[in-house]
N, CA, C and O atoms as a DFTB+ gen file, in Angstrom:
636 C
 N C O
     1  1      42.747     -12.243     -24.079
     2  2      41.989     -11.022     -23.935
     3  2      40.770     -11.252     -23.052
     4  3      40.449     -10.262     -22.396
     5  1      40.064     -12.276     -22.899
     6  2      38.928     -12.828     -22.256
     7  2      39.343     -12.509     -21.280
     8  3      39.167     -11.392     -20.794
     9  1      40.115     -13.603     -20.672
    10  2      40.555     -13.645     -19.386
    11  2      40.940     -12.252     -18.631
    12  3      40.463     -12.142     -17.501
    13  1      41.755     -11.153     -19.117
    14  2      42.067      -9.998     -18.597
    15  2      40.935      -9.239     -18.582
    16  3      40.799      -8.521     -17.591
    17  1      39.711      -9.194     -19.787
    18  2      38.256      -8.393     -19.279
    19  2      37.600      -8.972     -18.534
    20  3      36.734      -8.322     -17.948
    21  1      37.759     -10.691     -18.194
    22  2      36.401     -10.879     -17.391
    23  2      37.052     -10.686     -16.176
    24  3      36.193     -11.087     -15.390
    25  1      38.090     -10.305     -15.445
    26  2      38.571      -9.849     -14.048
    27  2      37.874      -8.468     -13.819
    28  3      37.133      -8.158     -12.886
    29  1      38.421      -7.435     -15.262
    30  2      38.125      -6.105     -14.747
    31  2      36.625      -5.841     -14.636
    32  3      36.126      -5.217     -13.700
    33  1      35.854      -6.426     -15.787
    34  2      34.461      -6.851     -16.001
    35  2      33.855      -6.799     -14.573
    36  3      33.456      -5.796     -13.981
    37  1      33.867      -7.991     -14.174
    38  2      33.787      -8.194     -12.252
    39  2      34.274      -7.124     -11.824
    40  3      33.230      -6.568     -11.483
    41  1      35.021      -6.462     -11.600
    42  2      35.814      -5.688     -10.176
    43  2      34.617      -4.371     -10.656
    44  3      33.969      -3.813      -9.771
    45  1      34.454      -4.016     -12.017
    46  2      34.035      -2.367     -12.409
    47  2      32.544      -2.591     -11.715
    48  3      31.974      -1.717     -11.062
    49  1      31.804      -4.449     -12.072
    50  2      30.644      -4.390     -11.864
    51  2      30.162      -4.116     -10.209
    52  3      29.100      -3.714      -9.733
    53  1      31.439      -4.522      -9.598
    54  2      31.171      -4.960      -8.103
    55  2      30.840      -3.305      -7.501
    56  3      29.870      -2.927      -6.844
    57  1      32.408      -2.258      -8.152
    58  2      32.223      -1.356      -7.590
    59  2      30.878      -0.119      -7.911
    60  3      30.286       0.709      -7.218
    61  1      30.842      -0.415      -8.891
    62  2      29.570       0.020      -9.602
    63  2      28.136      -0.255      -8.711
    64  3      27.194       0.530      -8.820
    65  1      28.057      -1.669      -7.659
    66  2      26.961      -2.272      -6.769
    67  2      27.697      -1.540      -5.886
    68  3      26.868      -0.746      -5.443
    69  1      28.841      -1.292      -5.302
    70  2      29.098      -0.826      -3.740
    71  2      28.817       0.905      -4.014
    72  3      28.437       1.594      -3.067
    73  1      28.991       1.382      -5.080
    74  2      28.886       2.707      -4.799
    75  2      26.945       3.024      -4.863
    76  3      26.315       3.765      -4.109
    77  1      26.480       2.308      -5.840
    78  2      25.250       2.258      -5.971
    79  2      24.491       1.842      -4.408
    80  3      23.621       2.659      -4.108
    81  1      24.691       0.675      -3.349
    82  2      24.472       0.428      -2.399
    83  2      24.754       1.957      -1.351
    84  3      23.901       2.694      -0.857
    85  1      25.775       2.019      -1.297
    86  2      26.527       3.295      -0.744
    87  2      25.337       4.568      -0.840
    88  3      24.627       4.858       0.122
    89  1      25.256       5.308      -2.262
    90  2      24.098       6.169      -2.589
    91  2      23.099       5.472      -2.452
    92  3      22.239       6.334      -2.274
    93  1      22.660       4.640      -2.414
    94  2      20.970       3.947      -1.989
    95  2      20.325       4.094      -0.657
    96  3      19.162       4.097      -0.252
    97  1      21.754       4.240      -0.010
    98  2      21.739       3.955       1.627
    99  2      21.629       5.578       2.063
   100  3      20.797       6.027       2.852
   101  1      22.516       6.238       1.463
   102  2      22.084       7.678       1.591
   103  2      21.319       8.656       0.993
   104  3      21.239       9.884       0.992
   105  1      20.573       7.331       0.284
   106  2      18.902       8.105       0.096
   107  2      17.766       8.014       0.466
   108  3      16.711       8.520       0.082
   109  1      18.147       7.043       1.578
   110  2      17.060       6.352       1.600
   111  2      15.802       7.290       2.377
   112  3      15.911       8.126       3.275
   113  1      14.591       6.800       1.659
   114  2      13.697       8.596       2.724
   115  2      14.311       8.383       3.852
   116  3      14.954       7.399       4.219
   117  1      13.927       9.970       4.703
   118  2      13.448      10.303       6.137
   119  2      12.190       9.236       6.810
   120  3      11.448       8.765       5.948
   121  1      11.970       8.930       7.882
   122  2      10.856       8.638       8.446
   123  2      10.159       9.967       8.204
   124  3       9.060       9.486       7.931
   125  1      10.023      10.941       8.126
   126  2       8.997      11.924       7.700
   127  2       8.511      11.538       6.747
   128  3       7.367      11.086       6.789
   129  1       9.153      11.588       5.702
   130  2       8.709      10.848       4.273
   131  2       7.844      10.008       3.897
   132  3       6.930      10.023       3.073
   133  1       8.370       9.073       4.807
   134  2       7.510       7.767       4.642
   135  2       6.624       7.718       5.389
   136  3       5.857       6.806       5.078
   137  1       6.112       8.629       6.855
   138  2       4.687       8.803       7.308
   139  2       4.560       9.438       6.382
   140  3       4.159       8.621       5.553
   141  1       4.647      10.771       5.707
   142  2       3.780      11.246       4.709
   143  2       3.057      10.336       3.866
   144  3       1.846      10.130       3.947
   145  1       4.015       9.687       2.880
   146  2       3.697       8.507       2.128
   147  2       2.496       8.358       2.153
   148  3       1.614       8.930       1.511
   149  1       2.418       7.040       3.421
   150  2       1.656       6.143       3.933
   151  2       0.669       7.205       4.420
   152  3      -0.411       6.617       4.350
   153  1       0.437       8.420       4.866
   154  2      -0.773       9.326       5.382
   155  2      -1.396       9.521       3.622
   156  3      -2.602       9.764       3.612
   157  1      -1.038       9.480       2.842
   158  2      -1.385      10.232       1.926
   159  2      -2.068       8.797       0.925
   160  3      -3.155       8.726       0.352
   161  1      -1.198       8.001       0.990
   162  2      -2.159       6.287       0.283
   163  2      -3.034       6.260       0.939
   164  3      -4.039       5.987       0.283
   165  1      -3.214       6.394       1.889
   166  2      -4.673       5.789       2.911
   167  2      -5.628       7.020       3.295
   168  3      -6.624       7.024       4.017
   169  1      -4.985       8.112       2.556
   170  2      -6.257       9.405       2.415
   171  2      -6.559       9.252       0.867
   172  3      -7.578       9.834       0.495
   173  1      -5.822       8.546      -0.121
   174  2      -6.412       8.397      -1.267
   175  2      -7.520       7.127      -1.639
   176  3      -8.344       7.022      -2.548
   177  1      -7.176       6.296      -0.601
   178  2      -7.496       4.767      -0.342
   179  2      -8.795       5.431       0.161
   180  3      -9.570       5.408      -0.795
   181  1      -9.375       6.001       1.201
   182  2     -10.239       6.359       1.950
   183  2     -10.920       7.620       0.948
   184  3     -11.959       7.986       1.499
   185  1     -10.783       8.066       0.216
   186  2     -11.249       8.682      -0.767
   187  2     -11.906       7.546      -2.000
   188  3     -13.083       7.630      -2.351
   189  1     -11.079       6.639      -2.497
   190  2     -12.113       5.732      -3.474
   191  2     -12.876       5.002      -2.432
   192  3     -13.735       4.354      -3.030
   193  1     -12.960       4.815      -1.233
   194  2     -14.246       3.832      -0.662
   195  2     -15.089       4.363      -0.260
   196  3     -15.976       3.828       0.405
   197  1     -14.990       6.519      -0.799
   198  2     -15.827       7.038      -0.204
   199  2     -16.727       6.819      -1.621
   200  3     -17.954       6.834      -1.717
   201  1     -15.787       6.623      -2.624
   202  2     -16.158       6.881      -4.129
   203  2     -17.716       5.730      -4.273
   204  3     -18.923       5.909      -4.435
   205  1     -16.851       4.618      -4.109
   206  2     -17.253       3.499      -3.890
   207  2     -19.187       3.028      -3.027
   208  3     -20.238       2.412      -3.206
   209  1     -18.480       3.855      -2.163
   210  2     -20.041       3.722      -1.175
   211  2     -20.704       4.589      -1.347
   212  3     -21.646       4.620      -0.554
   213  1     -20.666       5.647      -2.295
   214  2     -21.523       6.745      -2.504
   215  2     -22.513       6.034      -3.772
   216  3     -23.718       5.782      -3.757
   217  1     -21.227       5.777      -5.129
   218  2     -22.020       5.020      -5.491
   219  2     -23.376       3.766      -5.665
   220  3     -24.413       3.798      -6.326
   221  1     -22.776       2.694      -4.722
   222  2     -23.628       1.703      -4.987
   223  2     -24.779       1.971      -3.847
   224  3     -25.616       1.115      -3.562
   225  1     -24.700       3.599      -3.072
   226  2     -25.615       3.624      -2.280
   227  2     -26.911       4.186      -2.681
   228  3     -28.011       4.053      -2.144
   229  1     -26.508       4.949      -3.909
   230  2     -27.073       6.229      -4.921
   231  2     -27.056       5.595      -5.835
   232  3     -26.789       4.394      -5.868
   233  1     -27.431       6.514      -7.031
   234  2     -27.244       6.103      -8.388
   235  2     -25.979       5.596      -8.508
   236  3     -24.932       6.171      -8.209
   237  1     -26.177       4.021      -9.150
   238  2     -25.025       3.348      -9.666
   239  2     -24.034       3.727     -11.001
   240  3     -24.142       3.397     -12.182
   241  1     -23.091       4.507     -10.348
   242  2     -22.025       4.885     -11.466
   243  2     -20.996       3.949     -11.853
   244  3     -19.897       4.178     -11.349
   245  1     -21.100       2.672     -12.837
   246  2     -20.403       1.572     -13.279
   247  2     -18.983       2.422     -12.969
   248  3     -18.195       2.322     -12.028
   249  1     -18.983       3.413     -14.306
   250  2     -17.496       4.124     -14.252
   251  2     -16.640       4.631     -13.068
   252  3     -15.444       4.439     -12.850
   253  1     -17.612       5.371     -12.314
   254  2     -17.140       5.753     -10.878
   255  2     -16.470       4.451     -10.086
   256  3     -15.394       4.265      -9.518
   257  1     -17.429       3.799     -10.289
   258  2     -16.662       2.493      -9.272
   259  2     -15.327       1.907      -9.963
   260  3     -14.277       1.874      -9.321
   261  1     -15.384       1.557     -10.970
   262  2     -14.296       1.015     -11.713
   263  2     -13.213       1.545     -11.426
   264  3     -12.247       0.860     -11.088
   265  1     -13.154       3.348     -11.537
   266  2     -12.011       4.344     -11.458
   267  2     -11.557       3.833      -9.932
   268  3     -10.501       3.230      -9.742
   269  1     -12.413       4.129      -8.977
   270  2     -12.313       3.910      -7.778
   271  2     -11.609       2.902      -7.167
   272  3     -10.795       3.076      -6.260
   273  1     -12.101       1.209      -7.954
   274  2     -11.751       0.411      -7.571
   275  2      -9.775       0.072      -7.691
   276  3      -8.838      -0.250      -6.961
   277  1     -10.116       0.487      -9.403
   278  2      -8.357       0.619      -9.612
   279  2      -7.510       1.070      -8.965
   280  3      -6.363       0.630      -8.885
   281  1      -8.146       2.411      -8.178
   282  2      -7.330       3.212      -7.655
   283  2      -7.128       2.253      -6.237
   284  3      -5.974       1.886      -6.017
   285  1      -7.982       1.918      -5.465
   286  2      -7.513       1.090      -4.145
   287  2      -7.008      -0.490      -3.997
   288  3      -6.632      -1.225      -3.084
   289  1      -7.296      -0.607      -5.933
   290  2      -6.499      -1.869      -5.505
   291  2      -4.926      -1.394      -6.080
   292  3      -3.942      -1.947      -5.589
   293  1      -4.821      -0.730      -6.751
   294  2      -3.322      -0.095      -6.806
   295  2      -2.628       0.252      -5.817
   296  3      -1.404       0.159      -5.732
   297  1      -3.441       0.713      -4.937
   298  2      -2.663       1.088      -3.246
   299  2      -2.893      -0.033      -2.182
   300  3      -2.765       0.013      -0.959
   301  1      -3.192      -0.839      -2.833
   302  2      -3.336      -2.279      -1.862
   303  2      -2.191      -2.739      -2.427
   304  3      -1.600      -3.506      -1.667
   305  1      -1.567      -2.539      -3.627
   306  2      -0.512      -3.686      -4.162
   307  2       0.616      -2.724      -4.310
   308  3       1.648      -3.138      -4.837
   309  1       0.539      -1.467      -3.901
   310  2       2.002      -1.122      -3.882
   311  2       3.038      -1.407      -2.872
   312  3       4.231      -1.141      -3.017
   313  1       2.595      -1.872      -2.011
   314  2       3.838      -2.221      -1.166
   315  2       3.902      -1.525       0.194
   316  3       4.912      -1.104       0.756
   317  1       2.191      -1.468       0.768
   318  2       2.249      -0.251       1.605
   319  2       3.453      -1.004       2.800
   320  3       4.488      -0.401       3.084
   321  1       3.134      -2.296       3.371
   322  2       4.284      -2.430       4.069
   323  2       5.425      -1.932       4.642
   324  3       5.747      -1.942       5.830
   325  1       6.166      -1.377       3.431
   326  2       7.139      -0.734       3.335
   327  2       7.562       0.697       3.857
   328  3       8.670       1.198       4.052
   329  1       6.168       1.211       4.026
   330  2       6.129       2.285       4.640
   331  2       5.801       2.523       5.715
   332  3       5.314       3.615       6.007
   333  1       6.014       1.406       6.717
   334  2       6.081       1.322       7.931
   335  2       7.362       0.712       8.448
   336  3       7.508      -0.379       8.999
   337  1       8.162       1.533       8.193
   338  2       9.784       1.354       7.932
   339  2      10.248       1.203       9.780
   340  3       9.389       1.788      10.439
   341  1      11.332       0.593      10.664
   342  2      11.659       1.134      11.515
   343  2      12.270       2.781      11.347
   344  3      13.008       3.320      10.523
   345  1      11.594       3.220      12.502
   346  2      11.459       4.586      12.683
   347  2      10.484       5.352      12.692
   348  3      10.388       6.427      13.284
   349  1       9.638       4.770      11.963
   350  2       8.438       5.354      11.396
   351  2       7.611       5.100      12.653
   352  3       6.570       5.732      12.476
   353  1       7.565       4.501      13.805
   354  2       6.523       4.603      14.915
   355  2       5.806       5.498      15.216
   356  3       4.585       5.493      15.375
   357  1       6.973       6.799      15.366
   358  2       6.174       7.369      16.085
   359  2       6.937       8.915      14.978
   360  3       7.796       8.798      14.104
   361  1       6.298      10.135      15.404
   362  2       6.590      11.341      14.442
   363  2       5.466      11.584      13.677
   364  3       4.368      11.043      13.801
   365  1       5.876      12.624      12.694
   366  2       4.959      13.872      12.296
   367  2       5.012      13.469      10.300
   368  3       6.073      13.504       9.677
   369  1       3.878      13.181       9.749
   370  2       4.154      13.037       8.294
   371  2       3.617      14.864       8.068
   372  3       4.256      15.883       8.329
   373  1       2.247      14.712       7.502
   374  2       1.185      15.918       7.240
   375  2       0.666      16.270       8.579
   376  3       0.416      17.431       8.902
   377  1       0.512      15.267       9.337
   378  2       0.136      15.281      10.818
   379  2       0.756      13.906      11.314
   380  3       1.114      13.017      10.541
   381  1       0.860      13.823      13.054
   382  2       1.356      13.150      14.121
   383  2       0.675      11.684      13.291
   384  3      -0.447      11.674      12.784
   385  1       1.476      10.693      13.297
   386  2       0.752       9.172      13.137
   387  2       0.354       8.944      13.981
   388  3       0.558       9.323      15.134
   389  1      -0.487       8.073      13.415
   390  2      -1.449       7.603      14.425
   391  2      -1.803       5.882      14.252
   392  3      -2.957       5.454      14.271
   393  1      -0.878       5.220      14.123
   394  2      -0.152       3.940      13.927
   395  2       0.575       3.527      15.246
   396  3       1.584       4.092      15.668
   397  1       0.013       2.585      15.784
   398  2       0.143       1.794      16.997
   399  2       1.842       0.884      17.349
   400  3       2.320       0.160      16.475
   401  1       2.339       1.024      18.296
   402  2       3.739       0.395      18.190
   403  2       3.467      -1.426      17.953
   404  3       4.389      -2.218      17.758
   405  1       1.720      -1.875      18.042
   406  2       1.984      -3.227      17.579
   407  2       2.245      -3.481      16.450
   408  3       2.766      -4.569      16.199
   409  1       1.945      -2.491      15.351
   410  2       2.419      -2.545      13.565
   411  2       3.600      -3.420      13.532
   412  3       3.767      -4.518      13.000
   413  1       4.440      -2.613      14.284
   414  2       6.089      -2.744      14.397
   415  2       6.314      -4.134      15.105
   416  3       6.975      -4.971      14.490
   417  1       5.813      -4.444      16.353
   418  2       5.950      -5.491      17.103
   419  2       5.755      -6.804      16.506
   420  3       6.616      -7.684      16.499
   421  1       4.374      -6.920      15.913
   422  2       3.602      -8.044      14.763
   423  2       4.080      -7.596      13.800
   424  3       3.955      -6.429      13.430
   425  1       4.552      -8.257      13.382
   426  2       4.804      -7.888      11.686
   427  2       4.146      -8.613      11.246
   428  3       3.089      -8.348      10.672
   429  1       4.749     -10.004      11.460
   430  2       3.736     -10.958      10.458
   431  2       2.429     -11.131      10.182
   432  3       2.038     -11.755       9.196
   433  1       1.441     -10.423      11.298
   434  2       0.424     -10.288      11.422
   435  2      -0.358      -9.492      10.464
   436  3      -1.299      -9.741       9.711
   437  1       0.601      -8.065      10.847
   438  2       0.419      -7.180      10.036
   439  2       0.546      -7.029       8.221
   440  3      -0.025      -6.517       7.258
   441  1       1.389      -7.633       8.483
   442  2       2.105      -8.520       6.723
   443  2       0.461      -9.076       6.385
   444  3      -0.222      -8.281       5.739
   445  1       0.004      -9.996       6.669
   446  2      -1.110     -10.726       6.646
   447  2      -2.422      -9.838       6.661
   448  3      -3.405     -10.422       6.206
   449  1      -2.571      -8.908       6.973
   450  2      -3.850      -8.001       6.983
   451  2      -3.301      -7.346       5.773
   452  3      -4.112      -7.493       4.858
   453  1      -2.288      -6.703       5.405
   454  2      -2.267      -6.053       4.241
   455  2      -2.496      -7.195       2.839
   456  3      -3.096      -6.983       1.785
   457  1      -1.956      -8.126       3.184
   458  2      -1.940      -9.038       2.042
   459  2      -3.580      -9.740       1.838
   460  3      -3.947     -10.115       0.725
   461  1      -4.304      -9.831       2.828
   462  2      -5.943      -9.788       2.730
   463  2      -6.437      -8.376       1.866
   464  3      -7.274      -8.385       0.963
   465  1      -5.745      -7.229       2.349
   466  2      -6.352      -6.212       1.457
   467  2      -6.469      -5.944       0.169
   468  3      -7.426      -5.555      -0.500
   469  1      -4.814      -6.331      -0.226
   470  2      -4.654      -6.602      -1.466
   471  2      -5.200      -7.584      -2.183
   472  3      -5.502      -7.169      -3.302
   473  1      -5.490      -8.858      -1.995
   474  2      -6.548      -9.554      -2.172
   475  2      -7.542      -9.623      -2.552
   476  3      -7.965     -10.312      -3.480
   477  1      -8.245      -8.678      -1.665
   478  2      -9.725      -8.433      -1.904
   479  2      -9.749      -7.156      -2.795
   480  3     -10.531      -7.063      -3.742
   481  1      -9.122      -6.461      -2.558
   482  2      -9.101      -5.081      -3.611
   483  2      -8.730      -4.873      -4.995
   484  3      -9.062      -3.947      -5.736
   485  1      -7.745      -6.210      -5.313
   486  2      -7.890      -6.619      -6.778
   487  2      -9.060      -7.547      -6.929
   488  3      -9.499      -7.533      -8.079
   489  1      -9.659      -8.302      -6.155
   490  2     -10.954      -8.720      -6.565
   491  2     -11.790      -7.895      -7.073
   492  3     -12.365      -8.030      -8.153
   493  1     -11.893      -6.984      -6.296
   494  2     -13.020      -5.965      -6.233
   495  2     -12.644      -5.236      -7.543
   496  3     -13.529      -4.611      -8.128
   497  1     -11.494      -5.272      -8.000
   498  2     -11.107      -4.281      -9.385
   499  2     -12.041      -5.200     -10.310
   500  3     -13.002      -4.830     -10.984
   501  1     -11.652      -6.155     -10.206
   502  2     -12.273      -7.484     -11.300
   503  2     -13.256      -7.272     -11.344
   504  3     -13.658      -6.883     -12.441
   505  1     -14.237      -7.382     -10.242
   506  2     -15.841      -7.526     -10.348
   507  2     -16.459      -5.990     -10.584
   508  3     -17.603      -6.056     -11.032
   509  1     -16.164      -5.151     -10.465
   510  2     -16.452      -3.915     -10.932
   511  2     -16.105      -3.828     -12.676
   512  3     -16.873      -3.486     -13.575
   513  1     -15.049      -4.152     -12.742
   514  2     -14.927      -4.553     -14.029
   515  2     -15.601      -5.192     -15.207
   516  3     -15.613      -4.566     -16.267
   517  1     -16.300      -6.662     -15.115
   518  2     -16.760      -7.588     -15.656
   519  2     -18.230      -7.464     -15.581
   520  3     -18.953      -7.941     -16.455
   521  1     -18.718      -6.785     -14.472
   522  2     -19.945      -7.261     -13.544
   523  2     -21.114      -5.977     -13.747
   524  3     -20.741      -4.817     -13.571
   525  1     -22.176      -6.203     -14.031
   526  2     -23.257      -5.075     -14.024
   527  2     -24.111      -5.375     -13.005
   528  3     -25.265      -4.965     -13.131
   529  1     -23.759      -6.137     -11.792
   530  2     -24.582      -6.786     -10.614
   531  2     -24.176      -5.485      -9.618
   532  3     -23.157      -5.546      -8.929
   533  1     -24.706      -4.773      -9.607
   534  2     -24.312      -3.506      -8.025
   535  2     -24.286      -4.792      -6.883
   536  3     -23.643      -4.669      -5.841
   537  1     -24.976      -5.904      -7.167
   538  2     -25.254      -6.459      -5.686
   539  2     -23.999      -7.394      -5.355
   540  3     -23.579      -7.767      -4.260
   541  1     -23.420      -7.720      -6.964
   542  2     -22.696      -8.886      -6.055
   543  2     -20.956      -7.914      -6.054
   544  3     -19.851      -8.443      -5.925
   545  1     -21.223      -6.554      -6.225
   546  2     -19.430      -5.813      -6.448
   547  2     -20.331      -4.929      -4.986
   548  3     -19.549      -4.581      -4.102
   549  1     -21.312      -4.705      -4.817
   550  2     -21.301      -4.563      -2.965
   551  2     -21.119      -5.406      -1.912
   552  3     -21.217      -5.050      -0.738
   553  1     -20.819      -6.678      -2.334
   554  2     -20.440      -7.963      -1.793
   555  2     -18.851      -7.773      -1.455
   556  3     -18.258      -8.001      -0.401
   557  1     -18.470      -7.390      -2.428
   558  2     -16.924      -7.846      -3.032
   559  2     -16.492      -6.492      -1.667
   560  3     -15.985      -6.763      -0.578
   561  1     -16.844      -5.189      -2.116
   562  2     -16.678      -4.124      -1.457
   563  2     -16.682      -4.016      -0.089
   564  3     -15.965      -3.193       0.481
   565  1     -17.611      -4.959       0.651
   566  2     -18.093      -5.501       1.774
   567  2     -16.771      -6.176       2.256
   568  3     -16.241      -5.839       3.315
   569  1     -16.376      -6.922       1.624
   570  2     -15.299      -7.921       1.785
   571  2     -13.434      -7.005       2.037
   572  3     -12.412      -7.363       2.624
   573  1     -13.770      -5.880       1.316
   574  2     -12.446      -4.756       1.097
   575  2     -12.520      -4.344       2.468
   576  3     -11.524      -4.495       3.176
   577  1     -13.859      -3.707       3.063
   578  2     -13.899      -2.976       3.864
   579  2     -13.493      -3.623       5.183
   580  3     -12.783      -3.029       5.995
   581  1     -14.128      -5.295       5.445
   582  2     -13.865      -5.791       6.381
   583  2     -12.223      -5.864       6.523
   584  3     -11.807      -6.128       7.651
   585  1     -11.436      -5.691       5.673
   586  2      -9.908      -6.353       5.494
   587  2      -9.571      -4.712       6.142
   588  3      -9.095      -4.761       7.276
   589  1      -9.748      -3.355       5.599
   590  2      -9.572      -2.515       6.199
   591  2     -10.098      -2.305       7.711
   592  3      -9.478      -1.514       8.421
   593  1     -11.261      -3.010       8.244
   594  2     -11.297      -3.380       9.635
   595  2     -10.618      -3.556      10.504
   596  3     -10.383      -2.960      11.556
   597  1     -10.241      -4.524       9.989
   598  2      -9.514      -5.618      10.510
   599  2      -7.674      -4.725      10.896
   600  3      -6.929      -5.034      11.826
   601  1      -7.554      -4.217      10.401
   602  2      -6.208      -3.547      10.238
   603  2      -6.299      -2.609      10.980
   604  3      -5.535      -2.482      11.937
   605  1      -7.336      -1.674      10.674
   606  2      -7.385      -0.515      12.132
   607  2      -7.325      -1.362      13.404
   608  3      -6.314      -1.390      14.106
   609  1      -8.389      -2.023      13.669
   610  2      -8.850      -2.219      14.785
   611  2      -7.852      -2.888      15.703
   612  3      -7.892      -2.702      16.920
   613  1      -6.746      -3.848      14.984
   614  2      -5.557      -3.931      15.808
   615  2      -4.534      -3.113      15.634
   616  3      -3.764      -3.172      16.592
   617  1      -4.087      -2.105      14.509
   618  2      -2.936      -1.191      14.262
   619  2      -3.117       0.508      14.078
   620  3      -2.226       1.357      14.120
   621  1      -3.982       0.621      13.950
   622  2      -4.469       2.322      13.642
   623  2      -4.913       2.763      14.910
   624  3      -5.866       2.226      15.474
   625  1      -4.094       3.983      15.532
   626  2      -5.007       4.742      16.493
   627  2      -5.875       5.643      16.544
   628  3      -6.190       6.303      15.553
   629  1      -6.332       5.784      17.583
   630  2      -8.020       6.893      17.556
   631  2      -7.257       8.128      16.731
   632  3      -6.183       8.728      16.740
   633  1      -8.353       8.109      16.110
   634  2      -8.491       9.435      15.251
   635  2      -8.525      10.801      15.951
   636  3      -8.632      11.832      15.287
């Protein structure tokens, strides 16, 4: 009895992966999609560092920053990568991208600036977290912002 289920076992599991592959493949988003996506993480991203710098510029809101911080290091570690899919160069999400064809060209480069972001942006969750120093989580913040620098200034086009 073994022997005759572990054949069909295999064959049901395989087809079960080819049809699943099959529908995966024909779901996969639109490049519309995925500029949207990616327009919409980095208008939420650019919303907590507005959070962020309002705070520690003004009255220091521990909570504000904290919320803030979670929120951009959550969009540092989701996988923005991914949403710079081939295809995605060039086209229309909410509006025309504005993402440079070196994204695509460098990858590894690019791989490497996001993975600095993420980096520093779960730091920055931490020290907002733990820390009642405004001076040394405007340090940390300092450190987020340069990593977002760094990423425009070779992959993001004029606004």
């Amino acid at each position: 009895m073994k022997k005759v289920l572990k054949p069909i076992t295999v064959a049901v599991l395989a087809s079960v992966l080819i049809v699943g592959t099959v529908v995966a493949a024909e779901q996969a988003p639109k490049p519309e999609k995925l500029i949207q996506w990616r327009q919409s993480a980095f208008k939420v991203a650019e919303w907590s560092v507005a959070r962020i710098k309002s705070s520690l510029s003004g009255t220091y809101n521990k909570a504000e920053v904290i919320a803030a911080a979670n929120t951009l290091a959550s969009i540092a570690n989701s996988g923005l990568p991914s949403l710079f899919a081939p295809g995605t160069e060039t086209g229309k999400g909410w509006h025309p991208t504005e993402v440079k064809l070196d994204t695509f060209k460098d990858r590894a480069k690019f791989i490497e600036l996001s993975n600095n972001f993420s980096k520093e942006a779960t730091e920055l969750a931490k020290v907002a977290a733990t820390s009642n120093d405004a001076a040394g989580i405007k340090e940390q913040f300092g450190k987020v912002t340069k990593t977002c620098k760094a990423c425009h200034d070779d992959f993001k086009g004029d606004d």
